[in-house]
C-alpha positions in Angstrom: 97.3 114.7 122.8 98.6 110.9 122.6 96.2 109.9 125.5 92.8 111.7 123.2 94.4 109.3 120.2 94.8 106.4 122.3 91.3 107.2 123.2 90.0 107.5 119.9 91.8 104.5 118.6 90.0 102.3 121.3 86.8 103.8 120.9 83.7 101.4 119.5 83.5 103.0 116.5 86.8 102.5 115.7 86.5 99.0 117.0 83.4 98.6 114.9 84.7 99.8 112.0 87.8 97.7 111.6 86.3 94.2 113.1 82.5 94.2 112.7 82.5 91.7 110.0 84.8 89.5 111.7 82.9 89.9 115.2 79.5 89.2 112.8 80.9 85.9 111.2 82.1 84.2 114.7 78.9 85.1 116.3 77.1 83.3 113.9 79.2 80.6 113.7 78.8 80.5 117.7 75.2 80.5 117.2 74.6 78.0 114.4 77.0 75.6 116.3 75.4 76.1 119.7 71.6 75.7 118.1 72.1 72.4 115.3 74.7 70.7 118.1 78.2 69.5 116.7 77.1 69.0 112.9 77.6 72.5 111.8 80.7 73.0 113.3 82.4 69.5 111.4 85.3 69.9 109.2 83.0 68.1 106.4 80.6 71.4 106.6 82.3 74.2 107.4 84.1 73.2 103.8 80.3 73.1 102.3 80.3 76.1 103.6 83.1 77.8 101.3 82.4 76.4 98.5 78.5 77.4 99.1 79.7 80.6 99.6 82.1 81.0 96.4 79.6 82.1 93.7 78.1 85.2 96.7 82.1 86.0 97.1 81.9 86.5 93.4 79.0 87.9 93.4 79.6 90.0 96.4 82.7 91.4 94.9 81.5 92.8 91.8 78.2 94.4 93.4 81.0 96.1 95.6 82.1 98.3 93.1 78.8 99.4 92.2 78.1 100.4 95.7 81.5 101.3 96.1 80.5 104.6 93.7 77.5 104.9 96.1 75.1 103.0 93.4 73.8 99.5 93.0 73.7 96.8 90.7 70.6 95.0 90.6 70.7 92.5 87.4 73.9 90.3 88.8 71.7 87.5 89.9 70.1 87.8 86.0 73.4 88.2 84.6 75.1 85.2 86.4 72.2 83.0 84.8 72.2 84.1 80.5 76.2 83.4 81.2 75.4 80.1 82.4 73.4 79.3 79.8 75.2 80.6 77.2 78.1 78.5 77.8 76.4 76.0 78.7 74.3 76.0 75.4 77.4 76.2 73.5 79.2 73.2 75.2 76.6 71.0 74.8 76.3 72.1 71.1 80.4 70.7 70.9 82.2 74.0 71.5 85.0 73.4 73.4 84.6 74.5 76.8 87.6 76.8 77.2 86.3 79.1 74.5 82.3 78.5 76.0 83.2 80.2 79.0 84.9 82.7 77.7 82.2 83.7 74.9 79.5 83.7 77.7 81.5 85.5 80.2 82.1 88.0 77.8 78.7 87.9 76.0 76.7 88.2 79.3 79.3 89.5 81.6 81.3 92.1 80.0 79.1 93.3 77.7 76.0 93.5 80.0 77.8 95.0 82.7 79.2 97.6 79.8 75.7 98.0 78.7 74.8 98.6 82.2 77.8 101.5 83.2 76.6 103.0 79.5 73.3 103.4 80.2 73.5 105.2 83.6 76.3 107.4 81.7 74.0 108.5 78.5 70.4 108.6 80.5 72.0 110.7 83.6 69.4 108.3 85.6 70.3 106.5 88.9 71.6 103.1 88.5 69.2 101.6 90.5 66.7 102.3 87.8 69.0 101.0 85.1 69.8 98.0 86.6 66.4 97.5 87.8 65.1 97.6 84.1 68.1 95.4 82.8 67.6 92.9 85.6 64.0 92.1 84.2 65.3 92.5 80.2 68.7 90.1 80.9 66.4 87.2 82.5 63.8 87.2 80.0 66.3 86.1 77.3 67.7 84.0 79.4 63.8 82.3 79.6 64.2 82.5 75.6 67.0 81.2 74.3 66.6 78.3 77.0 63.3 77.9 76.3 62.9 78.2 80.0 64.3 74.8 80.4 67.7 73.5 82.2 70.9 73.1 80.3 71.4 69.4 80.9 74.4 67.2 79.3 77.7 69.6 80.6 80.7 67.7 79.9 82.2 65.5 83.0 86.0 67.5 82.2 84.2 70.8 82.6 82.6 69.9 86.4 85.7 68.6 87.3 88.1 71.8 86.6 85.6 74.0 87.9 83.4 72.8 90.3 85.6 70.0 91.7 88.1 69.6 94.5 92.0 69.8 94.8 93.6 66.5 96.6 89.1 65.8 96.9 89.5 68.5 99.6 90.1 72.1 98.5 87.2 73.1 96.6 87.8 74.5 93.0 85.0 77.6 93.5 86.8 78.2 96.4 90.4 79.0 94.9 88.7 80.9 92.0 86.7 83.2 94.4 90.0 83.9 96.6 91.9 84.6 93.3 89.6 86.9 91.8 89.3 88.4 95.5 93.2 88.7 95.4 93.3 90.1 91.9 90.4 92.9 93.0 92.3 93.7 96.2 95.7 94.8 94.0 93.4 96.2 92.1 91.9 98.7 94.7 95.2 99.2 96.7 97.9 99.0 93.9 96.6 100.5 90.9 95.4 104.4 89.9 92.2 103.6 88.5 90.9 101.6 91.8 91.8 104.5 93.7 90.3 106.7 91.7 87.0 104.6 92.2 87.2 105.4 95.7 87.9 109.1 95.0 84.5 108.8 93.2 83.0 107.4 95.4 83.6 109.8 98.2 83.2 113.0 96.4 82.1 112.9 92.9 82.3 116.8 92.0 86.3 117.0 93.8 86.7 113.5 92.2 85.7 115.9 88.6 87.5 118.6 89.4 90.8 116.7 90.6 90.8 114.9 86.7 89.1 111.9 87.2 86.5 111.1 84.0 83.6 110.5 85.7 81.8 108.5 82.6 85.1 105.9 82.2 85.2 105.0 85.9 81.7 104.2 86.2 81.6 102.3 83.0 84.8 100.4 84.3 82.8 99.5 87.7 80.0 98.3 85.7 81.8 95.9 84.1 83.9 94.3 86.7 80.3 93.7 88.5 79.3 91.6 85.5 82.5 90.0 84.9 82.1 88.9 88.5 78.7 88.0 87.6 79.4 85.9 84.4 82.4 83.9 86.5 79.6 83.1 89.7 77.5 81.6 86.4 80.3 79.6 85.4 81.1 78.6 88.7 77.2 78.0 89.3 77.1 75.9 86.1 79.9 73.4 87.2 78.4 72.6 90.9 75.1 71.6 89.8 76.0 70.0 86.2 73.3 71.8 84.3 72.7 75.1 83.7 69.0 77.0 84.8 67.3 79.8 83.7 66.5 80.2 86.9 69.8 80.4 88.3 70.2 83.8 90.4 67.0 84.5 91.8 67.3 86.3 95.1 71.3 86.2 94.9 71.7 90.4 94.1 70.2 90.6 97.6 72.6 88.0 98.9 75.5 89.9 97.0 74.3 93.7 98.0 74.5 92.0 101.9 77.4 90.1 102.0 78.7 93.7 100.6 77.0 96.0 103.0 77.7 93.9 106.3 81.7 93.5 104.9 81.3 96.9 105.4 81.2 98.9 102.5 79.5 102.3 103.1 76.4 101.8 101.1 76.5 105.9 100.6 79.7 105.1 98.6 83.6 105.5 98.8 84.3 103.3 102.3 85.0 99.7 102.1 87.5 97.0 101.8 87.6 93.5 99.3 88.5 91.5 101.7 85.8 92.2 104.5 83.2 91.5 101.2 84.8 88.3 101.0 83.8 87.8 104.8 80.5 89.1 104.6 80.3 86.1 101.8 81.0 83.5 104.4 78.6 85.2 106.5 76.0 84.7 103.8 77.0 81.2 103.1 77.0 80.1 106.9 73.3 81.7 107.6 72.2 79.8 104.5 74.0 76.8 105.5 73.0 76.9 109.4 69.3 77.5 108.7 68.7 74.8 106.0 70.5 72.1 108.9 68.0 73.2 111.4 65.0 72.9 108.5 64.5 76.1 108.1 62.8 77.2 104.3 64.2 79.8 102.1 61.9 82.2 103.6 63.5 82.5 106.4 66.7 83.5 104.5 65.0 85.9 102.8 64.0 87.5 106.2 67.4 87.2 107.7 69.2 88.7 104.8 66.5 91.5 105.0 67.3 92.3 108.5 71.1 92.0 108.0 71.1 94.7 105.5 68.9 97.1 107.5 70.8 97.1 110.3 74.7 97.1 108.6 73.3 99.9 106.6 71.8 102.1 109.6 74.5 101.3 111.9 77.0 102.1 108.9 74.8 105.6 108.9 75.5 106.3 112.6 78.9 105.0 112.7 79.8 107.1 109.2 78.6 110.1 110.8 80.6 109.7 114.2 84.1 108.8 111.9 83.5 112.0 110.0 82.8 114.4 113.1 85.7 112.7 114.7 
């Protein structure tokens, strides 16, 4: 009996499931080190790198809990910009930046991501349609009440508490992605509602029939995806200086991989906050490694294409074999 546990317990799957993403990011880091020589692998980048990769950690760890409840959040890319702009709109127009960010995350985070869970509840529909549709509707008045022109003229105090660096090392986005990260992590682990998200996730009808209120916990997941959302905005707004209506495009495929290669089961109830915050890093360094070689966007796009067809089919086979184990 011990030896067919030992066995089990050094099978692949096992191996797979508990290490992929950290097998996935050294590879990669192997690979963009041996290709561009010794630049990618300076101290000086592999910091870029993290703070690159703060606003998909963000990112990456709201979408988780839409996919986390086997669904998908489509409009954080859209949502990250109207927050930007929002408080970006309202600093420039003398509001005090505390309360800026806080009216915009709220605004466009909160509230859209409430608007989102809401939706799904009342229409019965899958929240890839939802999200699909609020996505398009969430960007085109961000095009309006920007006049589908940048933000410019974000105070100096603002950049510097967000998007600056501690001791002109440790990068600000950094610390607030690993804190919301931590925050997420008690939440899953410590508290009854996380839990209960997973519960949901796994089995929605014995999640129903053990108590758990379906509509809440979906709203609740909702909205923690476009808190995260409004803060990657915030965070967005304070690297670059200015805020664009552009902001976003393309990064709710960035966030839906960096969540499905951390290994969250993208057929709900599997999946861990801290792996998401290494399939961010994963995201950041592929970004990071094939712009230093001169590689266009495009080639990102196909990357992150591939990634997520292959972490969600070998997710499929490896599911399978944990559950017939």
């Amino acid at each position: 009996m011990e030896q067919k546990k030992e066995k089990k317990q050094l099978s692949f799957t096992y191996l797979w499931s508990k290490y992929s993403t950290l097998f996935i990011l050294v590879l990669i880091v192997i690979v963009f080190g041996t290709l561009s020589g010794s630049t990618f692998l300076t101290g000086r980048n592999l910091i870029t790198i993290t703070e690159q990769s703060a606003i998909y950690i963000l990112l990456a760890c709201g979408e988780f809990f839409a996919i986390l409840l086997g669904g998908i959040d489509l409009s954080v890319g859209s949502i990250m910009a109207l927050t930007g702009v929002i408080s970006a709109q309202l600093m420039v127009g003398g509001i005090h930046p505390v309360f800026a960010v806080l009216i915009g995350i709220v605004l466009a985070g909160l509230v859209l991501g409430a608007v989102n869970g809401s939706l799904i509840n009342l229409t019965g529909l899958p929240p890839f349609i939802i999200t699909l549709g609020t996505q398009s509707i969430v960007r085109g008045i961000t095009y309006i009440i920007s006049d589908a022109r940048a933000v410019a003229g974000i105070p100096n105090g603002f950049q510097t508490a967000i998007g600056g660096k501690i001791l002109g090392i440790i990068p600000i986005p950094v610390i607030i992605a690993l804190v919301v990260a931590t925050i997420l992590i008690i939440f899953t682990t410590r508290m009854k509602a996380g839990r209960n998200l997973y519960a949901l996730g796994g089995n929605p009808r014995s999640a129903f029939f053990a108590g758990i209120t379906v509509h809440r916990h979906q709203l609740l997941a909702f909205m923690i995806s476009g808190l995260c959302a409004g803060l990657a905005g915030m965070v967005n707004v304070a690297r670059l200086g200015a805020a664009e209506p552009n902001a976003g495009m393309g990064f709710d495929t960035f966030a839906i991989a960096a969540v499905i290669i951390g290994g969250t089961s993208f057929f709900g109830g599997q999946g861990d906050i801290y792996k998401v915050v290494i399939g961010g890093l994963i995201i950041g360094a592929i970004n990071n490694g094939l712009n230093m070689m001169g590689l266009s966007a495009y080639y990102q796009q196909i990357a992150m294409g591939a990634l997520i067809i292959v972490a969600v089919t070998l997710d499929r086979f490896f599911g399978a074999s944990r559950k017939n184990a």
